[in-house]
N, C-alpha and C positions, 0 to 999 in steps of 0.2 A: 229637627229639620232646619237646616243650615238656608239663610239666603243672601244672596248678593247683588249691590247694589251698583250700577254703571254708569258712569258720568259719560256724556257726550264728548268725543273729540273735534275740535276743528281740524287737526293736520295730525299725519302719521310719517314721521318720517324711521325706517328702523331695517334692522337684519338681523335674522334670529332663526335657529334650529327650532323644529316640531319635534314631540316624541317619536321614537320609532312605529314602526308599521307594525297597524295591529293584527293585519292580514296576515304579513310576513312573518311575526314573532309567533304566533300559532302554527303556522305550517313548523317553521324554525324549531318548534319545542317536540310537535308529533312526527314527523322524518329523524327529526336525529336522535330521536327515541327508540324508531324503528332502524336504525340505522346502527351498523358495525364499528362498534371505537367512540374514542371522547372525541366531542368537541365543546369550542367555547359560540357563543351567539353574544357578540356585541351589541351593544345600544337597544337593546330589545326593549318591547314596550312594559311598564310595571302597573298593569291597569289590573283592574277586577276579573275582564274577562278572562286575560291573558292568563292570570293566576290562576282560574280555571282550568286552561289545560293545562300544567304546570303540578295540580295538587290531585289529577287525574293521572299522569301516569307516574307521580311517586307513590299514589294508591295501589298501582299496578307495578310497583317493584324497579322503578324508573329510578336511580342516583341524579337528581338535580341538584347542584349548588348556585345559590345566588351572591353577588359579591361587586358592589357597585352597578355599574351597568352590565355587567356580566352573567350570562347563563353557563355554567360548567355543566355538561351533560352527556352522563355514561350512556351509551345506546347498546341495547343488549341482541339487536337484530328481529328479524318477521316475529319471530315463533318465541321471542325473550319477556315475554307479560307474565304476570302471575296474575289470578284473580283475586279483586278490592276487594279488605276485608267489610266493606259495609258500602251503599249506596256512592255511586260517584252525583258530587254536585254542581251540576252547570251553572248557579244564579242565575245571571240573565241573560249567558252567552249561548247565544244563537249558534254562533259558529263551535262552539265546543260539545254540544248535545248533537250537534250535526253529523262533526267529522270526527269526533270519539266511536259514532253510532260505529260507523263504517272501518274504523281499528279493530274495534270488539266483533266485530259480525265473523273474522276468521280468528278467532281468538277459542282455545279450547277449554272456553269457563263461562258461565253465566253474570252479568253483568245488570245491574240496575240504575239508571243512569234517570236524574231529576233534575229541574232548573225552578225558579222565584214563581211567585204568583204569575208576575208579566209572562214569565218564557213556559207555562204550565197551559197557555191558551195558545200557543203557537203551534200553529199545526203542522206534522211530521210525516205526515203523510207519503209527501215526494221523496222524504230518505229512506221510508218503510217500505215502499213497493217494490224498488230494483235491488235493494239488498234482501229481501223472500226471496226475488228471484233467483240470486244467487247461491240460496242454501242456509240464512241463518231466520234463526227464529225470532220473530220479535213481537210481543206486546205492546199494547200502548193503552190507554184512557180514550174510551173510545171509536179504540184501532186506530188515533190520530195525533193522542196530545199527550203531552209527558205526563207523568213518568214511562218511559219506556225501559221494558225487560228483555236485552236481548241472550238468548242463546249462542253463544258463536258454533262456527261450525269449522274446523282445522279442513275441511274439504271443500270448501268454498268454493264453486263452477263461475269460470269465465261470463261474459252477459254483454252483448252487444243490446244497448242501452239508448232510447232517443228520448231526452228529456222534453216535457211537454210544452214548459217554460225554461229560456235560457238563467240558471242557477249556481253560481261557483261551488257553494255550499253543498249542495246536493250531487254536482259533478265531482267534487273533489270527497265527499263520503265513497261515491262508489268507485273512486281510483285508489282509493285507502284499502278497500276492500280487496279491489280488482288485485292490487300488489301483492295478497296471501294468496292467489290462485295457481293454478297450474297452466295456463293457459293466458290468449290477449283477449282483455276487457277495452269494447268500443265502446265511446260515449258521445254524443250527436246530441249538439243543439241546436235551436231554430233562429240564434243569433249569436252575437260573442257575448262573454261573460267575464271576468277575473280571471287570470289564467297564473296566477302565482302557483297553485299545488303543482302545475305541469311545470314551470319553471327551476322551481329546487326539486323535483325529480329527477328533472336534466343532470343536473347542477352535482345529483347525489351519486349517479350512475346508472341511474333506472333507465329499462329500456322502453323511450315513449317516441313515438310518432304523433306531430300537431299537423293536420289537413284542413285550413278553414276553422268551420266549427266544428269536428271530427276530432277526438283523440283516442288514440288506442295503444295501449298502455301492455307491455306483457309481463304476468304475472309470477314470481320466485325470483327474481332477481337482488341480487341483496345490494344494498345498499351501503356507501362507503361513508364513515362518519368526516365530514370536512367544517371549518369554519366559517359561520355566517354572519356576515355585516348585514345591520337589521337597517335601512334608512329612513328617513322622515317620513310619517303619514300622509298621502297626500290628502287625506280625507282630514287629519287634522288643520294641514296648510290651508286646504280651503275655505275656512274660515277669514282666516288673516287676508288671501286673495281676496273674496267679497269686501271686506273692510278696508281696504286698500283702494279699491275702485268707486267707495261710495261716501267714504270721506276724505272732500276736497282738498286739493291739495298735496295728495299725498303720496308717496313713494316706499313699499318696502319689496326686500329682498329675501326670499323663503329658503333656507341653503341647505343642499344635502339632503333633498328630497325627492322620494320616489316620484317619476314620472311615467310608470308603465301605461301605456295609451289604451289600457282595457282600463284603466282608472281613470284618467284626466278628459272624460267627456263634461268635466264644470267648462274646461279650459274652450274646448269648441263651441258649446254654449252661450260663453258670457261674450266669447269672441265675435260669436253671431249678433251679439247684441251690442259688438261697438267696443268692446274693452282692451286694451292695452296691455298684452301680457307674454311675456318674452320667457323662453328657455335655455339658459345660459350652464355652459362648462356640463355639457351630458356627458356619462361615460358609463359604462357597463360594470357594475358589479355583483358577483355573486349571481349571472347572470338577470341581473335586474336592471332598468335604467335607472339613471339617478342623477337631480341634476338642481342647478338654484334655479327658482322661478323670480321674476324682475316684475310688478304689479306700478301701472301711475292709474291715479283715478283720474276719471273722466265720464263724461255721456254716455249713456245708453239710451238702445230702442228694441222695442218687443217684438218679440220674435216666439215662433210658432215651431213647440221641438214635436218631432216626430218620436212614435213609440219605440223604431228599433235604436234611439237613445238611451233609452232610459236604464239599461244594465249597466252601460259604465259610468252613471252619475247619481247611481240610488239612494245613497247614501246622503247624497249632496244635492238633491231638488228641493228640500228644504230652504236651504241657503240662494238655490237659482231662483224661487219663490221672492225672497227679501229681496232680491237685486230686482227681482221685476216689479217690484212696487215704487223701483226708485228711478225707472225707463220709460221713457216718451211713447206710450201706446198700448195696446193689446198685446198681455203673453198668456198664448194656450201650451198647456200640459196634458198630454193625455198616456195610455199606457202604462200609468206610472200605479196600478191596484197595489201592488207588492207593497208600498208602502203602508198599506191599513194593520197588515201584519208584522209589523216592527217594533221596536221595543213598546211604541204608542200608537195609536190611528193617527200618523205623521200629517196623511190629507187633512183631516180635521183639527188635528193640536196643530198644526202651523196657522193653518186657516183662521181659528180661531182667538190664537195670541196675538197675531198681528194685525187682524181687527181690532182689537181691542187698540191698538197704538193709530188707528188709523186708515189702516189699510184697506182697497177695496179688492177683494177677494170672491168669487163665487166658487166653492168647492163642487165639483165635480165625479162622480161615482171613480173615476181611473185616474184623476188630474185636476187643473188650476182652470181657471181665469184666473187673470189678475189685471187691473186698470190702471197705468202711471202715470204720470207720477207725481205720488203724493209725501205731504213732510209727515216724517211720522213723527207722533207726541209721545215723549215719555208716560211711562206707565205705572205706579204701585202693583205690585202684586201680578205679575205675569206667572203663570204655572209654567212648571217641566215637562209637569207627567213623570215626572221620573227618569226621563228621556235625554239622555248626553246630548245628545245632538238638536232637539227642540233649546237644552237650556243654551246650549254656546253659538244659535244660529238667534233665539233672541237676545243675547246681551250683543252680537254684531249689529242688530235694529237701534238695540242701544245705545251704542257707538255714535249715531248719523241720526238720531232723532235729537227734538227739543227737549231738553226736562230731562232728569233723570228715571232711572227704570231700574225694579227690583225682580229678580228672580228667586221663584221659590226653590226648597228643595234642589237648590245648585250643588250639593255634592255631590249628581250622577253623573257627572262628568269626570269623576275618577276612573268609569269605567274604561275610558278612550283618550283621555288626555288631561291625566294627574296638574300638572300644573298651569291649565289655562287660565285662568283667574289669576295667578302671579304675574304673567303675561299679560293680557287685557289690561289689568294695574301700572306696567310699565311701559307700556306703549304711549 
């Protein structure tokens, strides 16, 4: 068990690339998988999860080469899978037990598909019910939690589809799905969500319609293999944004980084609360935006986010969490349940790590209070959980507190951003 330990900064001044998107580089590996011809996938992410889909469809007869930042990758079309000669393994990617679910569901072979302790209590529910609807068989532990055994089914029926909760994940399983059909698969949610899988669908030649929150997707269309430039996470940037705003003094430049605005509700958020934060040189690639973000710290004040927030910042309320411990007032959280089921019970492991330094916090069944602002104290012995994003949202506390502060079990942050800790060091 590996830890790391963070010294406090006074000033940041800096300009630096994020790893690529780990959203992107998963859709990027499972499309041009299913997709006609090679192509290559630049800068793509080299995380755990990523690897994941990666060693999922060369289990299923995928030709992947890796080679610097480079993915080389044969796509062999809808119906070009062979069935894994033994269990596919998600570890602890969420998104790969998800949206493999929804590959395999028109797939003519049975598939047994597992993830880690953590991802083995995460419930699968929401990708279980609208892919039965559609025709494929599927098992679970439970009827909820992995391992799940699915059947495919080469006949797989169209499914006008209204998600109960707005979910990329579980939207983007049953447009995986919907694309083996004979027929258009609708999917309706109760807010907006991620919309990267709709994005390089466009992108690939599929035929999709975006209405709102409506998209309806029609299914047999083959898809063309082309070239993907993968760009900066913005879920990783956002990190560096926080620490940028909350140690004085300081100015960095995020470059070549995704700004899709179903992703950057940190950006509206902190903005609400006073921060300083510019979008410089946008431009469309690979139908995505992407663009440098410009960060000066300065004041903040609390601010009360509403629930139909909280899809494009879920990842990143964590981090809106540490910024409002360091903001002139009351900030309420609420909406935000999704969280208890992520890699860690995020509501309570934030909550409770950053008490520990300080912080006044009252967790909430769906969400925060939080009361600022307070100095936070260096710490000994902060936990992960195991959790990427608890470890690399506590060593930003770290950054802007007194004392230094150790993190335990900081190698889960390979899953999402392999070299943060080299970064954090050089800043």
């Amino acid at each position: 068990m590996a830890t790391f330990t963070v010294k406090p900064k006074e000033i940041i001044h800096a300009s630096f690339t994020v790893p690529g998107d780990k959203s992107i580089t998963h859709r990027s590996v499972i499309l041009s998988s299913l997709a006609e011809g090679n192509c290559v996938v630049h800068d793509y992410l080299d995380g755990d999860d990523c690897r994941r889909t990666i060693e999922a469809f060369r289990s299923a007869g995928i030709e992947i080469k890796k080679e610097k930042n480079k993915l080389y990758i044969a796509g062999k079309g809808l119906k070009g899978l062979t069935a894994p000669a033994k269990p596919v393994d998600s570890g602890n990617s969420g998104t790969t037990i998800r949206l493999m679910s929804g590959v395999f569901a028109g797939q003519n072979f049975t598939t047994e598909i597992f993830g880690d302790e953590s991802l083995s209590k995460r419930p699968m529910k929401r990708v279980i019910e609208p892919l039965r609807k559609m025709g494929a068989q599927i098992s679970a532990k439970d009827d909820q939690y992995p391992p799940l055994l699915i059947k495919g089914n080469p006949s797989l029926k169209p499914v006008d589809y209204q998600l109960p909760v707005a979910s990329a994940q579980v939207k983007s399983a049953v447009l995986l799905a919907g694309l083996q059909t004979n027929g258009t698969t609708v999917v309706s949610e109760p807010g907006e969500s991620r919309d990267h899988t709709e994005r390089m669908l466009e992108y690939l030649g599929a035929k999709i319609r975006v209405n709102a929150n409506t998209v309806s997707l029609e299914g047999g269309a083959k898809l063309k293999a082309k070239d993907i430039f993968v760009p900066g996470d913005f879920s990783s940037a956002a990190f560096f944004i926080v620490a940028g705003l909350l140690v004085k003094n300081s100015e960095i430049c995020i470059e070549n980084t995704g700004v899709n605005s179903r992703r950057t509700g940190l950006i509206f958020a902190l903005e609400k609360m006073g921060a300083k934060i510019e979008l410089k040189d946008v431009k469309t690639i690979c139908n995505e935006p992407v663009g440098n973000i410009l960060i000066k710290s300065g004041s903040l004040s609390g601010i009360t986010l509403e629930p139909e927030y909280i899809p494009k910042l879920i990842d990143e309320i964590p981090l809106l969490v540490l910024a409002a411990t360091q903001a002139k007032g009351r900030t309420v959280i609420t909406g935000a349940s999704e969280l208890r089921i992520k890699e860690s019970d995020r509501i309570k492991t934030i909550s409770t790590e950053l008490k520990k330094m300080g912080a006044n916090i009252t967790e909430q069944p769906d969400g925060f209070i939080v009361e600022g602002p307070v100095k936070l104290k260096g710490f000994q012995k902060v936990e992960s959980y195991n959790d990427h994003r608890i470890a690399m949202t506590m060593a930003i506390a770290g950054l802007c507190a007194e004392g230094e502060t150790t993190i335990n079990n900081s190698e889960c942050v390979d899953i999402s951003f392999p070299n943060f800790w080299d970064l954090i060091t050089k800043l």
